[in-house]
N, C-alpha and C positions, 0 to 999 in steps of 0.2 A: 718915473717914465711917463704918467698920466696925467699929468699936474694940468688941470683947466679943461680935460674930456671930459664930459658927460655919457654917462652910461644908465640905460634904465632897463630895469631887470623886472623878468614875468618871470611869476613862480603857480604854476596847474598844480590841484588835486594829486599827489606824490607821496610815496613815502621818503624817496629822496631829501624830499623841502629841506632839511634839515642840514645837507652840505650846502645848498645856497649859500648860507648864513658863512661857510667858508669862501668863495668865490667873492662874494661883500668883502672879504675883510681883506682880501689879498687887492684886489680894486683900492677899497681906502685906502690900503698900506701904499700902493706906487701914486697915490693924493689925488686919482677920479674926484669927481660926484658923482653920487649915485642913489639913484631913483627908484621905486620899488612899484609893480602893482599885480597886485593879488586877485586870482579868481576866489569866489565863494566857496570853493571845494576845497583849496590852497588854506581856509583859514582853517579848514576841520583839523587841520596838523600841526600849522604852530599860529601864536597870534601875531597880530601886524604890529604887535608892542614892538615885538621881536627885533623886527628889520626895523622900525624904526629907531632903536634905541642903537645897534651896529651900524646904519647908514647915515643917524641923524638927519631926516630928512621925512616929513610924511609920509605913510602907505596910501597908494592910491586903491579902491576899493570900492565897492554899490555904495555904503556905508559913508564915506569921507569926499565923493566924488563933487564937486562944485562949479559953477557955472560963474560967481561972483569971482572967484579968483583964478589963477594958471590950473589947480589939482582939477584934470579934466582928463580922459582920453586922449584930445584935441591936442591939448596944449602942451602935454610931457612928452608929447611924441615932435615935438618943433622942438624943445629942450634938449632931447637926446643927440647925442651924436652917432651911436648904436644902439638898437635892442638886442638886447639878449634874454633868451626864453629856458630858463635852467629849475626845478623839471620840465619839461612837456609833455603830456600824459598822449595819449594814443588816441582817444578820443579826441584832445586839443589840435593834433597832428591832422584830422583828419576835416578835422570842421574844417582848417585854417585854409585847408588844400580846397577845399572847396567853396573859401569864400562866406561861408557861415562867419555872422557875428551876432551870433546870440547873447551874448556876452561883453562884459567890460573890458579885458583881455582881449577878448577877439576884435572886437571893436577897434582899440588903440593898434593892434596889429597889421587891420586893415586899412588902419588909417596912416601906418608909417610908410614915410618911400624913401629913408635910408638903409642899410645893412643891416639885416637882421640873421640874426644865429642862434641855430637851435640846439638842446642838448635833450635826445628823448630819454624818456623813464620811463619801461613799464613791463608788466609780464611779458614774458618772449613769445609767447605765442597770439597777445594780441600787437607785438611788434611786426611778428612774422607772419602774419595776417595780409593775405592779399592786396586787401583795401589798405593798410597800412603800409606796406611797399608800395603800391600804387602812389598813395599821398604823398611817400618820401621824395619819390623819384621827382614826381610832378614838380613839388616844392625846392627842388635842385633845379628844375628849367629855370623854376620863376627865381632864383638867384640866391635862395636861402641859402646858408651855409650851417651843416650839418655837424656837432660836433657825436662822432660815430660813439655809443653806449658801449660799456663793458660789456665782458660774455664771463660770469661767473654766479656762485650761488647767489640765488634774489631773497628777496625779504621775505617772500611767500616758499621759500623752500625750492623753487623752482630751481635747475644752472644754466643759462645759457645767455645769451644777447638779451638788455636788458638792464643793467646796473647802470645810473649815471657815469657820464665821463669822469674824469678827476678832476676835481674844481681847479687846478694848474694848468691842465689841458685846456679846459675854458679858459681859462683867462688868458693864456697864450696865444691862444687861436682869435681871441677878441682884440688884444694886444696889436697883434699883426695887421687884423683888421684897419686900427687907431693908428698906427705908424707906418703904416707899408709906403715907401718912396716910386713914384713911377720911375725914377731912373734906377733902382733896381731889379726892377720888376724883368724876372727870365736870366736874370744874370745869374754868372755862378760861383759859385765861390766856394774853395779848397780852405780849410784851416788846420794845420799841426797842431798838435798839442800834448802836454807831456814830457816825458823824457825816454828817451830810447831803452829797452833792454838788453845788455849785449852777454848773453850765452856762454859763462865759464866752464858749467858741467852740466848735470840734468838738476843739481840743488842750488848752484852758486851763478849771480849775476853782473855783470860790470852794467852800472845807474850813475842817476844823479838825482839831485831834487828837489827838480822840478813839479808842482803840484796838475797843473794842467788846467787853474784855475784861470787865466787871464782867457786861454783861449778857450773853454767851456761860453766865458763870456763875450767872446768874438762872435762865436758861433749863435747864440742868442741874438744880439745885439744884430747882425745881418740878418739871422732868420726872421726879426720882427721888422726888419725895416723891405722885408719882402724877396732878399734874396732866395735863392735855391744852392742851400749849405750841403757841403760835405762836410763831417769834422772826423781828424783820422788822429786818432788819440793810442798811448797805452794806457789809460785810467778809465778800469771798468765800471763804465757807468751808461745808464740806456736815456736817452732822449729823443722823446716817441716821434717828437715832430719835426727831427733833424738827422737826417741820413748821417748815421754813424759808424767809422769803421775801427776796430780794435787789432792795432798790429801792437808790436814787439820790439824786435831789433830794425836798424836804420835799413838793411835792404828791406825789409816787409814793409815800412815808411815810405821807402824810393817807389817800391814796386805800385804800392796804394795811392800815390801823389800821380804817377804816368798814367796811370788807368783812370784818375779823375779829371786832371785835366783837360781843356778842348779848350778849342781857338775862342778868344775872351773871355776867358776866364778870371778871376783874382784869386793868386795864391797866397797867401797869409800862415810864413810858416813861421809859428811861437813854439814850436815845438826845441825841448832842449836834445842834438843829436848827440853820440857821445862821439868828442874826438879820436880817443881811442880806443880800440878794440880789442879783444884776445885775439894772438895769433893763429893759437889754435882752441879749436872748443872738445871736450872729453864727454864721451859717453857715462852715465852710471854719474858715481859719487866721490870724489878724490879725496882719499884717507887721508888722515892726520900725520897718522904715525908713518904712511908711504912717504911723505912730502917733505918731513923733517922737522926741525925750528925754524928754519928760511923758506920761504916757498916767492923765490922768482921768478912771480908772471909773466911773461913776453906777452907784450901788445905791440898792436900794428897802428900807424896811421889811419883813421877810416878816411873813407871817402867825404868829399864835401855834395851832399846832395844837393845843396841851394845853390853852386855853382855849377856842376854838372848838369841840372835839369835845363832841358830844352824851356827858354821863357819866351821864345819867339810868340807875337802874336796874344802873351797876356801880361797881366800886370799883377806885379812882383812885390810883397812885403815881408821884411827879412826881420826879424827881433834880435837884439843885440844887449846881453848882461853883461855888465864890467861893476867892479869893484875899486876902480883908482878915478875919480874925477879927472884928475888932470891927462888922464890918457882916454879916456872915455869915449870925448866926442871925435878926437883923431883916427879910434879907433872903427868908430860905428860910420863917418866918412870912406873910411879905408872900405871898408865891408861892403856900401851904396855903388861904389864904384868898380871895384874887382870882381863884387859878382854881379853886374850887372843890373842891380835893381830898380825901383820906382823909386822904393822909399826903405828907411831903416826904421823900428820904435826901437831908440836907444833906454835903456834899465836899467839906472845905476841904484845898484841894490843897498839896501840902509836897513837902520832899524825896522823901520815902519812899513818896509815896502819889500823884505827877503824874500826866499822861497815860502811857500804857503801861506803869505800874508792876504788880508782880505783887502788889502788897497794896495796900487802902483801909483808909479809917476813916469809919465812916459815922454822923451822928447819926439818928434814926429819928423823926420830928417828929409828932405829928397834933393835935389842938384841946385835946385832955386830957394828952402827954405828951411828952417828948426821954428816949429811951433812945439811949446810948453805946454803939455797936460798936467795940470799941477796934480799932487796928491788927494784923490780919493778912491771911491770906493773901485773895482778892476769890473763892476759892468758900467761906472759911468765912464771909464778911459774908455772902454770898450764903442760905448757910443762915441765918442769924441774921435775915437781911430775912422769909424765908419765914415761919420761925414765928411773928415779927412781925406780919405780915400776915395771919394767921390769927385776928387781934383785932380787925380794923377793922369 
C-alpha cells in the first residue's frame, strides 16, 4: 500500500524504543522507505546498528550527521513524505511545543513543514503534568497529530496513561495520513460484513459462511483513503479506529444500517444475509429426544434488506456469490437492477477465492460497465472496489 512513500522515523530517550523496530517492519512490509534519526538518549537503549540493519538505510545521529552528503537534518526532512516521532519522551513533547531545538531531533523537527505525528511515551504523571498537557494541546493547534498512548501497567510499575500506541495503530494512523483522497474526505460510509445469525433456540443458530473478511478490508481500505467508516459486522473483532457495530440476526443488521445511514452516504453491503429464517424461534434448549429422529424446521422467507432500505439520496453497493458461471453474471445484472443499485461486486466462488479464502476476484457491475478485479489478495480488491466507487 506504500510502495514509493517516504517515511522517516524519530525515536527519544524511551524504554518503548524497542516496539519501533515493530512500526519499521510493518512500513517495509506495505514497501515504504524508511529513514531513521536518533536522539543521544534514544541510543542508550538500543544501537543505530539496529534500525539500520531493519530499515536498510543509515541512522541519522550527532555521530553520522554530514554536510558532504543528503544525511543531514536538512535534507531527510525534504526526503520525507511524513515524520513520524514514535517514542516521544515528555521532555521531547515539551521542548518541541516550545520551539526548543537543542538537539538533532529537534532540529529536523523544526525544520520539517510536512505532517508530522506523534506517539508519546512516558510515565503518567510526567504525561499528566500540566506543562505536558499544556504542550499536547498547543501541538494539536499547530497541526501535530497525536497518536493517544495506552493506559495500562508501565515499565516503572506505574498503571495508567502512558504505554506507547500499538505500532498497528501508528502505522494506520500514518497510513491514512499517506493515502487519504480529498474527495473522501467527510464522506461516509456504511459497510456489512459477515453473515447473519438467525436464532433457533438459546443453543442453536440458522448461519452461513461467510468470514467477513473482504469487508473487514473494505472497511480498512475506505478508512485509509480518508473516509468516515461504519462497519456493522457479526464477527467479534475490535477496530480501534473504525466505528464498529456488532449485531446478530438480519433485523439487528436492518435496524444498525437505518440508524447509520444519512443523506450521502455509501452503503456497501458484503455482508452474507440468510434467506431464510426460522419461523419460530424457542426459548431454553430443544431436546433430542422431544424432537424425534426427524426434526422439521419451518422457515420463513426473510425479508430482503437491500431492497427494502430506503437508498434515496446515497449510493448503493450490493455483493453478489454465485457458484454457476454461466448464470452468474445474469444473475448479479438481475440483482443491479431490481434492487435498485449503483453497482453489484459479483463473486464467483472457486477454489482460490471460497468462503474464508485470503484472496477474491471480483467483477465490478453497474448500468454502463463490468470491470475485472482479477485474483488477489481481498485488501487489494478492496482498494480497487474504492477507487471504483469513486465513479458511481
Amino acid at each position: 500500500m506504500l510502495k514509493n512513500r517516504k517515511i522517516l522515523i524519530g525515536v527519544t530517550g524511551s524504554i518503548a524504543i524497542y516496539k519501533t523496530l515493530e512500526i519499521i517492519r510493518l512500513f517495509i512490509k506495505a514497501e515504504a522507505s524508511v529513514k531513521i534519526i536518533m536522539s543521544e538518549e534514544a541510543k542508550r537503549f538500543i544501537s543505530p546498528l539496529t534500525f539500520e540493519a531493519i530499515s536498510q538505510n543509515r541512522v541519522l545521529h550527532v555521530g553520522t550527521e554530514s554536510w558532504a552528503d543528503e544525511l543531514n537534518h536538512i535534507h531527510v526532512g525534504k526526503w520525507a513524505d511524513i515524520f513520524v516521532i514514535a517514542p516521544m519522551s515528555a521532555n521531547s513533547i515539551n521542548k518541541i511545543a516550545n520551539g526548543i531545538a537543542d538537539n538533532l531531533l529537534m532540529q529536523t523537527i523544526l525544520a520539517f513543514n510536512k505532517q508530522i505525528i506523534i506517539a508519546p511515551s512516558a510515565n503518567t504523571n510526567m504525561l499528566l503534568n500540566p506543562a505536558t498537557i499544556k504542550s499536547l494541546q498547543k501541538l494539536k493547534k499547530l497541526g501535530f497529530i497525536t497518536c493517544k498512548p495506552q493506559n495500562k501497567l508501565l515499565a516503572c510499575n506505574d498503571r495508567g496513561a502512558g504505554a506507547l500506541a500499538k505500532p498497528k495503530y501508528i502505522f494506520d494512523v500514518t497510513t491514512r495520513e499517506l493515502l487519504k483522497d480529498i474527495f473522501w474526505k467527510n464522506k461516509k460510509v456504511i459497510i456489512t460484513g459477515g453473515g447473519s445469525i438467525e436464532k433457533i433456540d438459546d443453543t442453536r443458530c440458522l448461519t452461513n459462511f461467510s468470514s467477513g473478511k473482504q469487508a473487514n478490508a473494505l472497511a480498512y481500505a475506505y478508512y485509509v483513503a480518508g473516509a468516515n467508516v461504519t462497519l456493522i459486522t457479526s464477527k467479534q473483532k475490535k477496530y480501534p479506529l473504525i466505528k464498529t457495530l456488532h449485531v446478530k440476526s438480519s433485523k439487528e443488521y436492518k435496524k444498525a444500517i437505518q440508524n447509520s445511514i444519512s443523506k450521502d452516504s455509501y452503503l456497501i453491503m458484503c455482508a452474507a444475509i440468510s434467506d431464510f429464517i426460522p419461523k419460530e424461534t424457542q426459548s431454553g434448549k430443544l431436546k433430542k429426544n422431544e424432537l424425534g429422529h426427524e426434526w422439521n424446521l419451518k422457515l420463513i422467507q426473510n425479508e430482503d434488506i437491500l431492497l427494502e432500505i430506503d437508498k434515496k439520496n446515497i449510493k448503493t453497493i450490493g455483493f453478489k456469490a454465485e457458484m454457476n458461471e454461466n448464470t452468474a453474471l445474469h444473475n448479479a445484472r438481475n440483482m443491479l437492477n431490481k434492487k435498485s443499485l449503483n453497482a453489484v461486486c459479483l463473486n464467483i466462488l472457486g477454489d482460490k477465492n471460497g468462503f474464508g479464502s485470503l484472496e477474491n476476484e471480483i467483477t465490478f457491475i453497474t448500468k454502463q460497465s463490468e470491470k475485472k478485479i482479477k485474483l488477489a489478495s481481498k485488501q487489494i480488491v478492496a482498494n480497487h472496489i474504492v477507487k471504483l466507487s469513486k465513479e458511481l
